[in-house]
PAZAPA-4460 file (N, C-alpha, C; in steps of 0.05 Angstrom, whole numbers, plus 32768, in hexadecimal, padded with zeros to 4 digits):
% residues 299
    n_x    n_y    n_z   ca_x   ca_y   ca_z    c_x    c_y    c_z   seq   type   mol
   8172   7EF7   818F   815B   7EEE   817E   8163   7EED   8161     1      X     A
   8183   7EFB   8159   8182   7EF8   813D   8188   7EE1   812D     2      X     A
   8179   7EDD   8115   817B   7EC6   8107   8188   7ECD   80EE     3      X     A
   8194   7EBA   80DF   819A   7EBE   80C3   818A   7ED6   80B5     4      X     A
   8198   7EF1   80B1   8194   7F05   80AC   8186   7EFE   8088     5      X     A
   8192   7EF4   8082   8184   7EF5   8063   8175   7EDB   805B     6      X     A
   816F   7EC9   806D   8147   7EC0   8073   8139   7ECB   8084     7      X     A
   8140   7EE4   808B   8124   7EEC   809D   8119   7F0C   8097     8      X     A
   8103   7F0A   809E   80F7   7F20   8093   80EC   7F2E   80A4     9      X     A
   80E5   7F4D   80AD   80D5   7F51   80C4   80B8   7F61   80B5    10      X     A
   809D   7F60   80C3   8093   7F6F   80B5   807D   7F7C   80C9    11      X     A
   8079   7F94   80C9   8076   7FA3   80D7   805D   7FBC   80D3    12      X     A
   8043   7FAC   80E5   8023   7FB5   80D0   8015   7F9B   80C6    13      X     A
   800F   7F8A   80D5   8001   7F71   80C8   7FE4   7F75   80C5    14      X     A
   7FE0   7F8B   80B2   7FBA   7F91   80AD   7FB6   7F7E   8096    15      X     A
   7FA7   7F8C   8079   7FA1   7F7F   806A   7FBC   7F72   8058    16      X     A
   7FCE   7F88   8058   7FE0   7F83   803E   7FFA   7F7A   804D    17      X     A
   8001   7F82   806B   8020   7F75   8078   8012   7F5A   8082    18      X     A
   7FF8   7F4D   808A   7FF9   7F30   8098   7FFC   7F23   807E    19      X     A
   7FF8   7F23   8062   7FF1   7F12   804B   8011   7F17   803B    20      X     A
   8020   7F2B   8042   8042   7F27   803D   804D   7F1F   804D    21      X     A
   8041   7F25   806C   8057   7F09   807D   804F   7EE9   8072    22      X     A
   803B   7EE6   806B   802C   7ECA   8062   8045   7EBF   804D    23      X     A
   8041   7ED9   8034   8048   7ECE   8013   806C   7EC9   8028    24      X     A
   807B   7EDB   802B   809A   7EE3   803D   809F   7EC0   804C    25      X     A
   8087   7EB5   805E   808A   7E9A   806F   8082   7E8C   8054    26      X     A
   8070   7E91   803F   8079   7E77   802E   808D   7E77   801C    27      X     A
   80A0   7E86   8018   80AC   7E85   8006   80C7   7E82   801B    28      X     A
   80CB   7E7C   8035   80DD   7E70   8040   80F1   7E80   8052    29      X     A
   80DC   7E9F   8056   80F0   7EAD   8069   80E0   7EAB   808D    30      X     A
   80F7   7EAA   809C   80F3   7EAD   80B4   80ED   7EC6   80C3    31      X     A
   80CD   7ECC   80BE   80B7   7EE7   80C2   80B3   7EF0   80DF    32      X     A
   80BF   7F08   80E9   80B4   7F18   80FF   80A8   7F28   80FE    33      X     A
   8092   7F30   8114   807A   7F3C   8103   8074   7F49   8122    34      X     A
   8060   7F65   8117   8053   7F76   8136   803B   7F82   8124    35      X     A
   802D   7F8A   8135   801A   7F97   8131   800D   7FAF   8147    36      X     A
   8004   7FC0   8149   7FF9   7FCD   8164   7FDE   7FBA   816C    37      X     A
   7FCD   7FAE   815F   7FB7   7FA0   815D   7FB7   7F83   8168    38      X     A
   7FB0   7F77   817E   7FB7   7F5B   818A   7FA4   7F48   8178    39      X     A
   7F91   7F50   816B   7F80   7F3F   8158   7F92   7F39   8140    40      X     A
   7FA3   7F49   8139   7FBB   7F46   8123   7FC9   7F33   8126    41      X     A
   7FDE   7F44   813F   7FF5   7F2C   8141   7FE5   7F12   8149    42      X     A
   7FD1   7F04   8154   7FC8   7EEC   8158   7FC1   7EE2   813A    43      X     A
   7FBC   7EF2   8124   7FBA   7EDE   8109   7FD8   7EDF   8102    44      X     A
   7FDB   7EF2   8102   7FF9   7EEE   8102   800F   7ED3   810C    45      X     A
   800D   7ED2   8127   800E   7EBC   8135   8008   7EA8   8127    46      X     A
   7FF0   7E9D   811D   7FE1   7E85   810D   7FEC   7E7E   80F8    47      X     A
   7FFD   7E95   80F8   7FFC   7E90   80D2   8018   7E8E   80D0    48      X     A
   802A   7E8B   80E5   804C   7E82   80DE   8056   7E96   80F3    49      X     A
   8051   7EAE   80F4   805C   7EC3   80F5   806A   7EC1   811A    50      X     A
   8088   7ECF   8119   8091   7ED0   8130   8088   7EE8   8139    51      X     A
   806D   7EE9   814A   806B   7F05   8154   8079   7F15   816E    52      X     A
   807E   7F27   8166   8092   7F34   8178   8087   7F50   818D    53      X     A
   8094   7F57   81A4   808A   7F63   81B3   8084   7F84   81B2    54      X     A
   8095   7F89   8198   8090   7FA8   8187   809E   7FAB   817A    55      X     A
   80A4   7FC2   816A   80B9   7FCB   8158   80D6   7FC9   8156    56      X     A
   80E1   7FC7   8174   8101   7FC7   8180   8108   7FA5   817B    57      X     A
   80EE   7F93   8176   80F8   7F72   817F   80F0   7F6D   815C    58      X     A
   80E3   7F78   815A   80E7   7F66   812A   80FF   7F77   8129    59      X     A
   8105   7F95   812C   8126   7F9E   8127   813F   7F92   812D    60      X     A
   8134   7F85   8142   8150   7F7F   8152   8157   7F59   8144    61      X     A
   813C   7F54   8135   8141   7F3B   8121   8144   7F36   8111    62      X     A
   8141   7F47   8101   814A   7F45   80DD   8153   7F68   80D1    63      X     A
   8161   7F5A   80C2   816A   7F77   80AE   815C   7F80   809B    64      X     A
   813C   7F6B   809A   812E   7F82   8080   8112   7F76   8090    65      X     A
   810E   7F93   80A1   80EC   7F99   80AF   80E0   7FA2   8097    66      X     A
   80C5   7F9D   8093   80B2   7FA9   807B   809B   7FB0   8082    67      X     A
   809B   7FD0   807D   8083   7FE0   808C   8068   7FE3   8078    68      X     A
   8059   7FDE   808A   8039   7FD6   807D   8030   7FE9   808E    69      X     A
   8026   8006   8085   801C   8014   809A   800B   8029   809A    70      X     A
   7FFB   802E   809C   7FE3   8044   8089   7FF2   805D   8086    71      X     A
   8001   8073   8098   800A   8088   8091   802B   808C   8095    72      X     A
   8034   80A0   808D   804C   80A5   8093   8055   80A6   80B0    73      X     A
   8043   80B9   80C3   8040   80BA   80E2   8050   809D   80EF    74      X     A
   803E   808F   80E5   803D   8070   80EC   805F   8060   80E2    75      X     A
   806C   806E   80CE   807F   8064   80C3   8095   806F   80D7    76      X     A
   8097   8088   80D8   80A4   809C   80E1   80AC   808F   80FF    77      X     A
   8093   8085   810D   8090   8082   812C   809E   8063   812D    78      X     A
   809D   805C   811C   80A9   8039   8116   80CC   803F   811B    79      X     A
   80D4   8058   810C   80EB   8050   810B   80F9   805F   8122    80      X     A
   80EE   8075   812B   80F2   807C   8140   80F3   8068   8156    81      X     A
   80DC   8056   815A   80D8   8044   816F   80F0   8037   8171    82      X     A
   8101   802C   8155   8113   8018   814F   8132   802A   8163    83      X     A
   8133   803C   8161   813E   8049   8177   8157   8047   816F    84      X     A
   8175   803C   817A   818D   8039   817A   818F   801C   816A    85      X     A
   8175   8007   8169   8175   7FED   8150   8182   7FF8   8133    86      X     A
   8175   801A   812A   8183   801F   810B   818D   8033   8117    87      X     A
   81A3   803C   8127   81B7   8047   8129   81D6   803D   811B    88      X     A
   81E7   804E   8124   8204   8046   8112   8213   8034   8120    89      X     A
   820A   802B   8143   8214   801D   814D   820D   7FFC   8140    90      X     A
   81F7   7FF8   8133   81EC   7FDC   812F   81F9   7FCC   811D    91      X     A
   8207   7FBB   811E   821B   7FA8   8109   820B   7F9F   80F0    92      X     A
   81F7   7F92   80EA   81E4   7F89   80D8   81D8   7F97   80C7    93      X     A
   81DF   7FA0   80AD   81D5   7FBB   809C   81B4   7FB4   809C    94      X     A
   81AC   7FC3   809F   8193   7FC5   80A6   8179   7FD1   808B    95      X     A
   816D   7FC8   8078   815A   7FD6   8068   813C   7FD1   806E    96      X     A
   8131   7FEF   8074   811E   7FF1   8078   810D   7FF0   8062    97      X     A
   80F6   7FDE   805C   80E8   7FE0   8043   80D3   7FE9   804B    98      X     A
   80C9   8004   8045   80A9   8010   8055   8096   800C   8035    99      X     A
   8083   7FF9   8035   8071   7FF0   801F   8057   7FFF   8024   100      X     A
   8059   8012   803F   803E   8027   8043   803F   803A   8026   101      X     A
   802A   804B   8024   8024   8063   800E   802C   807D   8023   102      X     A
   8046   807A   8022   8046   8092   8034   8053   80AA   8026   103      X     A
   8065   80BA   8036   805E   80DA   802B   807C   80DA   8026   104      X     A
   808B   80EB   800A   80A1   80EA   8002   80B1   80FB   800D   105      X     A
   80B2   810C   801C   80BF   811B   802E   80CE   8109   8042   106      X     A
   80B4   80F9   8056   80B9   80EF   806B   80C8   80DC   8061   107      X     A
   80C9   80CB   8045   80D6   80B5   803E   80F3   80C0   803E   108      X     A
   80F8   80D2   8031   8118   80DF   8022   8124   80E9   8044   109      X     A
   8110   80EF   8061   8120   80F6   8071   812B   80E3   8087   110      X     A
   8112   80D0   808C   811F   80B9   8096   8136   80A0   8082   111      X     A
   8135   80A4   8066   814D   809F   805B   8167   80A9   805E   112      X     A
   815E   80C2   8067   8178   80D3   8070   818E   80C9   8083   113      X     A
   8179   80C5   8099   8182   80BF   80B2   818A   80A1   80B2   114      X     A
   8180   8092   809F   8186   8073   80A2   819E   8077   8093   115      X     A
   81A2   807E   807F   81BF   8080   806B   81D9   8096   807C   116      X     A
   81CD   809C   8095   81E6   80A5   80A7   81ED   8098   80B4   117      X     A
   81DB   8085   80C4   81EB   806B   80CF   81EF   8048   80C5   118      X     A
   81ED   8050   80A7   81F9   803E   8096   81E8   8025   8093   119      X     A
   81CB   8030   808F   81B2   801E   808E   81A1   802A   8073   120      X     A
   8190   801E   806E   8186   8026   8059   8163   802A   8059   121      X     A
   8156   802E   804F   813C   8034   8049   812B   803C   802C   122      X     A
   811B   8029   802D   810A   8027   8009   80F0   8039   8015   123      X     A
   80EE   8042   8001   80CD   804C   8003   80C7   8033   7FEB   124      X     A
   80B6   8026   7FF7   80AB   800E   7FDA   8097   8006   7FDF   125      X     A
   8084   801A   7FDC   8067   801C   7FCF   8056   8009   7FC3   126      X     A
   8040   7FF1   7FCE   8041   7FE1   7FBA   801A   7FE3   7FAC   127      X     A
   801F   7FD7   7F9A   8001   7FDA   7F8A   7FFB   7FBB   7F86   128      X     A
   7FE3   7FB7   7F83   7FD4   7F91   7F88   7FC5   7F89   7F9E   129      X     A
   7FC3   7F9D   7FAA   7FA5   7F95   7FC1   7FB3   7F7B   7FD4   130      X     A
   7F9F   7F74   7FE6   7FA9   7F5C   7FF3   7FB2   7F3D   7FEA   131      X     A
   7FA4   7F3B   7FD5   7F9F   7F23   7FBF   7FBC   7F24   7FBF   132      X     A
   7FC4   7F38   7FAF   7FE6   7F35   7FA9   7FF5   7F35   7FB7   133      X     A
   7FEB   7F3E   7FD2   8000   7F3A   7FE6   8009   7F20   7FEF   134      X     A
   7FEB   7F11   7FE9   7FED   7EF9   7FEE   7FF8   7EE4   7FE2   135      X     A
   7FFB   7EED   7FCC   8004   7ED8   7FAF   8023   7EE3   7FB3   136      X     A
   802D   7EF1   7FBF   8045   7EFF   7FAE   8048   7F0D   7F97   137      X     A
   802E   7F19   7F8E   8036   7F28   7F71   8032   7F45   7F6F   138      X     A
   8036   7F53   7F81   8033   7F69   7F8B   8048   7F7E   7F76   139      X     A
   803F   7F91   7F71   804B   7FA3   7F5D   805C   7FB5   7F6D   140      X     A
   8072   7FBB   7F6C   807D   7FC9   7F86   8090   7FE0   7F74   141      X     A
   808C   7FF4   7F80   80A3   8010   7F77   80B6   801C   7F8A   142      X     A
   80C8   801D   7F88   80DB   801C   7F99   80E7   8039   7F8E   143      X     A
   80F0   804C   7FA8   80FC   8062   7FA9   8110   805E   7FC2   144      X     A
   812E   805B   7FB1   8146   805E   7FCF   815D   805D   7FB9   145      X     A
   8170   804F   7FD2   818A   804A   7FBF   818C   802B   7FB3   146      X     A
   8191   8034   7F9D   819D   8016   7F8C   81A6   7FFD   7F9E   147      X     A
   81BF   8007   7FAB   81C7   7FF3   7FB4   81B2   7FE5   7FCC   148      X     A
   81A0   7FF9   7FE0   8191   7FF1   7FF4   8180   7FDF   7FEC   149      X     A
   8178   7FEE   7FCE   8156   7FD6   7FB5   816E   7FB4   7FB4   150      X     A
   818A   7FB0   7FB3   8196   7F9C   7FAC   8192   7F8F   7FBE   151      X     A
   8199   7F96   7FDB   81A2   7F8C   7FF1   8183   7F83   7FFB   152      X     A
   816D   7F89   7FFB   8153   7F83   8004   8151   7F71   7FED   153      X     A
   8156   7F6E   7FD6   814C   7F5B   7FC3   8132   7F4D   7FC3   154      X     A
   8142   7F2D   7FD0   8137   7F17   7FDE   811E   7F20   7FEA   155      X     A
   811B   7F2B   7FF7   8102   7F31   800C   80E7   7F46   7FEC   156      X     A
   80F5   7F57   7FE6   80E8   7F62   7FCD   80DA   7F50   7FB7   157      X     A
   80E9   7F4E   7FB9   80E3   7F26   7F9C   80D2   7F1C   7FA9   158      X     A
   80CB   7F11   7FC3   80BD   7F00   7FCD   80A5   7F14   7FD1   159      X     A
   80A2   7F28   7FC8   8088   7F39   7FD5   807F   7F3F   7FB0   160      X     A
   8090   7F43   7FA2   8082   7F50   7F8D   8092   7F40   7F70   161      X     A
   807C   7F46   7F63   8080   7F34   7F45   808B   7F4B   7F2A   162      X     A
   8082   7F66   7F3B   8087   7F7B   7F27   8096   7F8E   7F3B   163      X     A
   80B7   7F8C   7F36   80C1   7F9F   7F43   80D3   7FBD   7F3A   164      X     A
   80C9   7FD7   7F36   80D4   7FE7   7F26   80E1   7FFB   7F3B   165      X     A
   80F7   7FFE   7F37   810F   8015   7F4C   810B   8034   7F38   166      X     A
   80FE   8043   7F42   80EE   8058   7F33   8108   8073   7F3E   167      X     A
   811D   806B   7F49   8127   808E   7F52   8133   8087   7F6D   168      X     A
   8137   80A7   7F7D   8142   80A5   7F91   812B   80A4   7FA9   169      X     A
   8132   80A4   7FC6   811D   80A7   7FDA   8102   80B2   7FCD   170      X     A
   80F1   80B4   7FD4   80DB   80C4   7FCC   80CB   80B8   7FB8   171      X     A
   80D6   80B8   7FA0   80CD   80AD   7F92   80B7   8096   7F84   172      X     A
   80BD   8084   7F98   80AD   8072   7F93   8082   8080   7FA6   173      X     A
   8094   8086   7FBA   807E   809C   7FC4   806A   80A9   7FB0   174      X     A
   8075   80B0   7FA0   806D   80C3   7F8C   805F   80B0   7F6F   175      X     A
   806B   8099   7F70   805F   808A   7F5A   8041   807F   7F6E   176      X     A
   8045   807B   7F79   8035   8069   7F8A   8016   807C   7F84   177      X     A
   8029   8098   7F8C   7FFD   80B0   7F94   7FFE   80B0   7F7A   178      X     A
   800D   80B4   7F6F   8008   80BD   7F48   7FF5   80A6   7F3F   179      X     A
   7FF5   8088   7F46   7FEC   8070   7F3E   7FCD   8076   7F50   180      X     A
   7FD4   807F   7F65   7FBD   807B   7F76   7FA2   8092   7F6C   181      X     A
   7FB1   80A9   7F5E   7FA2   80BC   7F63   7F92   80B0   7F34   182      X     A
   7FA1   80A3   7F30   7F95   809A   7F1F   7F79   8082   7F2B   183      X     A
   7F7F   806F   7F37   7F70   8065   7F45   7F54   806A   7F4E   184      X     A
   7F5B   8083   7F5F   7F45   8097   7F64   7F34   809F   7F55   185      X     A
   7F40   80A1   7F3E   7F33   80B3   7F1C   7F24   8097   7F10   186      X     A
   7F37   8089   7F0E   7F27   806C   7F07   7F11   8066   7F0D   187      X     A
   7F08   8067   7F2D   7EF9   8053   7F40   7EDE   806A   7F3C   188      X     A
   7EE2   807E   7F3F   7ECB   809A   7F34   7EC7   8097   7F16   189      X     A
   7ECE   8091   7F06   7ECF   8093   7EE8   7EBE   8077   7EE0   190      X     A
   7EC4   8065   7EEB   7EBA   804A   7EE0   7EA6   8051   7EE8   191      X     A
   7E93   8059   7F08   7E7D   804E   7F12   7E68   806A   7F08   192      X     A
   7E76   8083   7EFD   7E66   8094   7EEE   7E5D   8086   7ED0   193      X     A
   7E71   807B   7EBE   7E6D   806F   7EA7   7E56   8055   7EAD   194      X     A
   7E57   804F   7ECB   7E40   8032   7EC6   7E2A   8038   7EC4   195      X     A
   7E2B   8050   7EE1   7E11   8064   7EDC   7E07   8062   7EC7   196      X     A
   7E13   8075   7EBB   7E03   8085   7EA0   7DFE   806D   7E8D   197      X     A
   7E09   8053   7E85   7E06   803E   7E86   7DE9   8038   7E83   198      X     A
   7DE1   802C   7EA4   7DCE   8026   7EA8   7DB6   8036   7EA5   199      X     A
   7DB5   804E   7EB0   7DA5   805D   7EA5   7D9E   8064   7E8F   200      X     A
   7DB0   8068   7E7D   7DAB   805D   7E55   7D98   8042   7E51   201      X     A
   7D9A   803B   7E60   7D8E   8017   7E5A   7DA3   8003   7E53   202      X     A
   7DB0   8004   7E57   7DC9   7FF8   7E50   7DD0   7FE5   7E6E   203      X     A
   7DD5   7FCC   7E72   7DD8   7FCC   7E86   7DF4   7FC5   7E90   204      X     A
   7DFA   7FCD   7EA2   7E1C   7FD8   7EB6   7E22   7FB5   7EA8   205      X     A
   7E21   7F9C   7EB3   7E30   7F84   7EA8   7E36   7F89   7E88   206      X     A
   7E30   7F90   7E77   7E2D   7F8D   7E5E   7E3E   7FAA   7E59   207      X     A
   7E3E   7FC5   7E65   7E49   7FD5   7E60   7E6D   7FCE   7E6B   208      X     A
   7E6E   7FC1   7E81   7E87   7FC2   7E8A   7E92   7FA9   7E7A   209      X     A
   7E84   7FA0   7E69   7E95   7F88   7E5B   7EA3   7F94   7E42   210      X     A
   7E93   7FA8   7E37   7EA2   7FB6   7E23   7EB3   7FC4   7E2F   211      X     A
   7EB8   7FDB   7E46   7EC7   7FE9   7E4B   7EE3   7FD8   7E51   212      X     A
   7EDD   7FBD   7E5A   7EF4   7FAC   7E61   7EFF   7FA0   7E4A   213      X     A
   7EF1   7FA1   7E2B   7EFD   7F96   7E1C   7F02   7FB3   7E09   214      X     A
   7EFF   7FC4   7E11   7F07   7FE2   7E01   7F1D   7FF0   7E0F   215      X     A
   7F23   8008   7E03   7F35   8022   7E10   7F33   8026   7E29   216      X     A
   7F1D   8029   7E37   7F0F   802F   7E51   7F18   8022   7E63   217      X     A
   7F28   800D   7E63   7F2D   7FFA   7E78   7F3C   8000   7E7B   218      X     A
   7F3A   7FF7   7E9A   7F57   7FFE   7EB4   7F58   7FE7   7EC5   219      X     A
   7F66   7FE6   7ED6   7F6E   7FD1   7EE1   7F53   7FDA   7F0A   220      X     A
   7F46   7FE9   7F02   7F29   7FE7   7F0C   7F1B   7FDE   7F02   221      X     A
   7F0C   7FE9   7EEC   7EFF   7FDA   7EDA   7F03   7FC0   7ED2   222      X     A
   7F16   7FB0   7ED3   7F21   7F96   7ECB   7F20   7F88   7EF0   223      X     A
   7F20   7F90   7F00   7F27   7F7E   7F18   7F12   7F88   7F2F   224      X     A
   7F14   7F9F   7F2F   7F0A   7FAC   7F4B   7EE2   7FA3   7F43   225      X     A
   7ED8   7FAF   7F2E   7EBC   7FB7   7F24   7EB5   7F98   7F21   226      X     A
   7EBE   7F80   7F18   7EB1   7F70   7F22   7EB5   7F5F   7F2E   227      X     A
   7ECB   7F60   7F3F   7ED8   7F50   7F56   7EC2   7F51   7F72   228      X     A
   7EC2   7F73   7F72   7EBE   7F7C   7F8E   7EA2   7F95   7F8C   229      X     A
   7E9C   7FA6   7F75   7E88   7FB4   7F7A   7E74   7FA6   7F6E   230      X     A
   7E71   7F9D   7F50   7E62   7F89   7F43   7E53   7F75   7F59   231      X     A
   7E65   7F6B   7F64   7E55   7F55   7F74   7E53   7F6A   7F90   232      X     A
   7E53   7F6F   7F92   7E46   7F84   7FBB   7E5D   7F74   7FC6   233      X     A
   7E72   7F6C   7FC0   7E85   7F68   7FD2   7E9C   7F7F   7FDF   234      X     A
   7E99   7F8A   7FD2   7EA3   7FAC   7FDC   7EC0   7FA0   7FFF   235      X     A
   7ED7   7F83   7FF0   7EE9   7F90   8008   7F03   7F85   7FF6   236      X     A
   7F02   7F9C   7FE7   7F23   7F99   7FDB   7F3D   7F8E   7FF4   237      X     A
   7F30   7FA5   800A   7F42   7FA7   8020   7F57   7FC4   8029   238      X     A
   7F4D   7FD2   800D   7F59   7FE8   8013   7F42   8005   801B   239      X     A
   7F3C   8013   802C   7F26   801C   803D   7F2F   8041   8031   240      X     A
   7F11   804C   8034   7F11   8068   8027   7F21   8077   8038   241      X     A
   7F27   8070   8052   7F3A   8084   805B   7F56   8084   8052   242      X     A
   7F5E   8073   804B   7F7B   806C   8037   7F72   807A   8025   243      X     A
   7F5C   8076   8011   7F68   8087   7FF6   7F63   80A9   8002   244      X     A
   7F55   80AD   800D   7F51   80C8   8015   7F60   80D2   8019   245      X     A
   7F79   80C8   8031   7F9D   80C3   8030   7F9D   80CD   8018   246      X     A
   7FA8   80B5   800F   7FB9   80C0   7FEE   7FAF   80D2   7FE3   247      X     A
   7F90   80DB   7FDA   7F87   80EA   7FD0   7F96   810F   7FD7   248      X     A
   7F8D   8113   7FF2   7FA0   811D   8001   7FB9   812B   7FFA   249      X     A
   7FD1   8112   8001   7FE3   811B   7FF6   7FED   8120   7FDB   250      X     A
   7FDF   8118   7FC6   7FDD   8123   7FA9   7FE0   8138   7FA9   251      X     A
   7FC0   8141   7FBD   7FC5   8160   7FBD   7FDF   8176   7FBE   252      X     A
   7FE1   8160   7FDC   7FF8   8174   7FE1   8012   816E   7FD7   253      X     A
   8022   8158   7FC1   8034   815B   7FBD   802F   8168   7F9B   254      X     A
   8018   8171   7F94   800D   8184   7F85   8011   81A0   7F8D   255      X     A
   800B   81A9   7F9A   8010   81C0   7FB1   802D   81C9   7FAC   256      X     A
   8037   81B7   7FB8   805C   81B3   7FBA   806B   81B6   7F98   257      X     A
   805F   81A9   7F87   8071   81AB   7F69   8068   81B8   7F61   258      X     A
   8050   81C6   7F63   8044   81E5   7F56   8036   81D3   7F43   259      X     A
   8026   81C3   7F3B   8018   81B9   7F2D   8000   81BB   7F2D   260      X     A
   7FEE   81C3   7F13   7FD1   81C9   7F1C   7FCD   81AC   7F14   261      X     A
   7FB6   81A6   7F18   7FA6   8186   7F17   7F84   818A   7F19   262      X     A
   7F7C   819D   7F03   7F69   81A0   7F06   7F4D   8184   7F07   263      X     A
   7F51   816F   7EFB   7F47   8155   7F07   7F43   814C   7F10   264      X     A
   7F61   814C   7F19   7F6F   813C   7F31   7F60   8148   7F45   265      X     A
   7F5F   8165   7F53   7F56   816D   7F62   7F2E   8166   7F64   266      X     A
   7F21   816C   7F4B   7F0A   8161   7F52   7F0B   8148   7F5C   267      X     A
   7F19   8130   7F50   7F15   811D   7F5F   7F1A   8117   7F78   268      X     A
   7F30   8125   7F79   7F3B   811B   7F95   7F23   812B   7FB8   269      X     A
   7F12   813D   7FA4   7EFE   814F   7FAC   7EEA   8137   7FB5   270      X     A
   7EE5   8137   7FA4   7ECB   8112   7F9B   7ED3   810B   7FB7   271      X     A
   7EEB   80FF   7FBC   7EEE   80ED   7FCD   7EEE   80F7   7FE7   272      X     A
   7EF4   8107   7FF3   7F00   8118   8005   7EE2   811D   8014   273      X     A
   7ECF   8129   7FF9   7EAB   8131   8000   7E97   8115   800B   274      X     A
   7EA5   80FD   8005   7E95   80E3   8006   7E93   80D7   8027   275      X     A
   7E9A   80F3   8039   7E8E   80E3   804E   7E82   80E4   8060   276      X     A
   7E73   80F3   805A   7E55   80EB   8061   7E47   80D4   805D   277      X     A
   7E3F   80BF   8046   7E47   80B1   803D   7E4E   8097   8038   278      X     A
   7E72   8099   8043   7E82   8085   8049   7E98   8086   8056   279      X     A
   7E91   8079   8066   7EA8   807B   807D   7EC1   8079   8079   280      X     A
   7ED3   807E   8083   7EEE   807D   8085   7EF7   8052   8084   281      X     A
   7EEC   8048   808E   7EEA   8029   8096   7EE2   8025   807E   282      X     A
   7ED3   802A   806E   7EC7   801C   8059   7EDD   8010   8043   283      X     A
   7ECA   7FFF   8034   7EE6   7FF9   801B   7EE2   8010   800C   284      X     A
   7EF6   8010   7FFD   7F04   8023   7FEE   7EEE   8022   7FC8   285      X     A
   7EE9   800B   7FCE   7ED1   8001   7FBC   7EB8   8008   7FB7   286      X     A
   7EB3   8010   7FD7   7E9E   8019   7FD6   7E91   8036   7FC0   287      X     A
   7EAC   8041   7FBB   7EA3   8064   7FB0   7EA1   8059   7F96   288      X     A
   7EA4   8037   7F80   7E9F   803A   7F69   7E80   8031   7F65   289      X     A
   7E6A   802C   7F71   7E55   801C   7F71   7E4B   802D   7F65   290      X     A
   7E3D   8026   7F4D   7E35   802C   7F37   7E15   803D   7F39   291      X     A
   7E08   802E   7F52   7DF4   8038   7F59   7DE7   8051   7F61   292      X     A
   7DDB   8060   7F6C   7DDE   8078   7F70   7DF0   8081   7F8F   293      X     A
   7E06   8090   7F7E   7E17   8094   7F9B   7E0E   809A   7FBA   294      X     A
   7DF2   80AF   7FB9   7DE7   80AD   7FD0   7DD9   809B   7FD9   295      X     A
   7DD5   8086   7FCC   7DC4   806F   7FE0   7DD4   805F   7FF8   296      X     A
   7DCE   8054   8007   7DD6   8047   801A   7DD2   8028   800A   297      X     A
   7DE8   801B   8013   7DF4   8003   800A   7DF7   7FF0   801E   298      X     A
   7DEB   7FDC   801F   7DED   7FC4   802C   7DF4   7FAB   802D   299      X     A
***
């Protein structure tokens, strides 16, 4: 089944953010293999270019740069295990794994381990831009591995992201990713308290978030998220409260781990963690900035 190793791409997780990089990957001219656990996936998948394949062992066994789209580490971990003797030392075709999940920097630096013993490689490359960018190709991406592995994936990198920064060794990019995220978090609570108090001043939230967008106060929530998706009750970025709850999460605990207090950090990540009652795990991730009163029910 193998094809020209450097037009093809495998990608592996076709939810919100891996079906709209196999998309941008087939327009920009690579030959895309693609799985999902989900048969409603791979069938858009299917629709949309994509060579779908029969699991993890058949996109490995087709291209040298699979790209993991995957909510947790568990999920990353079980991917490459699945791949079996495909990234062993017997396999001729240098092999780079690009995992674009928010996953956990331990698990990244150990399954790098094991890929850099049988002469394969692995990125933790984390990316930021919602689905929109996935779709455009302009995806912000941070990359934690080796130099040479970030060279050798290039092509497939370029075609996913418009902002690409090589932040360190394994791990690393891991670590930029919650650091970004756990700002995020702070953001998405901070804006929809400020609209509050806002509106209840008499002031009303349109007219307040236009100054905060043209003042200090702005973030790249406030500028995209607040009236893209909460402003209008559209509430589906595409990224869901059980993800940030994830990252929120591991903040903690790679807080825990460097001996770092985060006194903030920890309320917020509190905020979020308490919200579900609430809001579900399924919900958008949007949902926790609505300006309105947090306990109401939203329709």
């Amino acid at each position: 089944m193998r094809t020209d190793q450097r037009g093809s791409a495998g990608v592996i997780g076709l939810g919100n953010m891996g079906l709209p990089m196999a998309r941008t990957l087939i327009r920009k001219g690579f030959t895309v293999y693609g799985y999902d656990v989900l048969e409603e996936r791979r069938e858009l998948a299917a629709a949309s270019g994509v060579i779908v394949c029969s699991g993890v062992p058949e996109v490995m066994g087709a291209t040298a740069y699979p790209v993991l789209s995957l909510p947790t580490a568990r999920e990353v971990e079980e991917v490459v295990e699945a791949a079996g003797a495909l990234l062993g030392p017997g396999r001729c075709e240098r092999t780079i794994v690009i995992d674009t999940s928010t996953s956990e920097p331990d698990v990244s630096r150990r399954l790098s381990a094991r890929l850099a013993a049988a002469g394969h490689g692995f990125l933790d490359a984390p990316v930021s831009g919602a689905p929109i960018g996935a779709a455009a190709g302009t995806l912000t991406m941070m990359i934690g591995g080796a130099e040479a592995d970030a060279a050798y994936a290039r092509p497939v990198i370029e075609a996913l992201a418009s902002k690409i920064m090589h932040v360190g060794p394994n791990g690393s990019g891991n670590v930029a990713k919650l650091v970004n995220n756990l700002l995020v978090a702070a953001h998405m609570v901070s804006t929809g308290e400020a609209l509050r108090l806002a509106s209840a001043a008499g002031l009303d939230a349109e007219s307040a978030l236009r100054v905060i967008n043209a003042s200090t106060g702005r973030s790249a929530i406030s500028e995209v998220h607040f009236p893209n998706w909460i402003m209008s009750n559209r509430f589906e970025c595409g990224y869901t409260m059980g993800l940030m709850r994830k990252d929120v999460r591991l903040v903690l605990d790679i807080a825990e781990q460097a001996g770092v207090a985060l006194p903030l950090g920890e309320h917020v990540a509190q905020l979020w963690l308490d919200s579900t009652d609430r809001l579900d795990d399924a919900e958008d991730f949007t949902r926790m900035g609505a300006f309105t009163d947090p306990s109401a029910s939203e329709t």
